[in-house]
N, C-alpha and C positions, 0 to 999 in steps of 0.2 A: 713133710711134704714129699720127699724120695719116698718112704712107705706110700705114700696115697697115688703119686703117679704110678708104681711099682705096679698094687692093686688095679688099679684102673685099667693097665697094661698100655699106657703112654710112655710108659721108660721100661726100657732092660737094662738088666746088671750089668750086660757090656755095654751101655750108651751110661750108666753111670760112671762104671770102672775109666771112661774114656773123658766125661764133663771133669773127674778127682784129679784126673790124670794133667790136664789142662792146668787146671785152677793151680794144684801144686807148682808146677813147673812157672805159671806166671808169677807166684807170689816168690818162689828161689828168685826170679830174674828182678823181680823189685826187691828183694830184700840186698841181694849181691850191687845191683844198681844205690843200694840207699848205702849202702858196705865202702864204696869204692870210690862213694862223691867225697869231697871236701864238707869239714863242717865249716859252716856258717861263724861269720864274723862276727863278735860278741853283741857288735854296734847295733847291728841289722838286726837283733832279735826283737826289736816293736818297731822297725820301717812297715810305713804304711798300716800301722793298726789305727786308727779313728774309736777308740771309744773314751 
């Protein structure tokens, strides 16, 4: 899809270099966020499942 906006000339390398840039940095801040929660108490692990 990046090669075909690319072609098309809907995206440049620096509006991708800048969307990588984003996406990286959001998934460090959820991954440090999922790093730094408490795990889940063993109980909770089928709270709320219905099947």
């Amino acid at each position: 899809m990046k090669n075909k906006l690319l072609e098309m000339d809907l995206l440049t390398e620096e509006s991708v270099k800048k969307i990588e840039y984003a996406v990286e940095k959001r998934l460090d801040e959820a991954l440090k966020y999922a790093q730094d929660s408490p795990s889940p108490e063993p109980e909770d692990a089928l709270r709320d499942v219905f099947a």
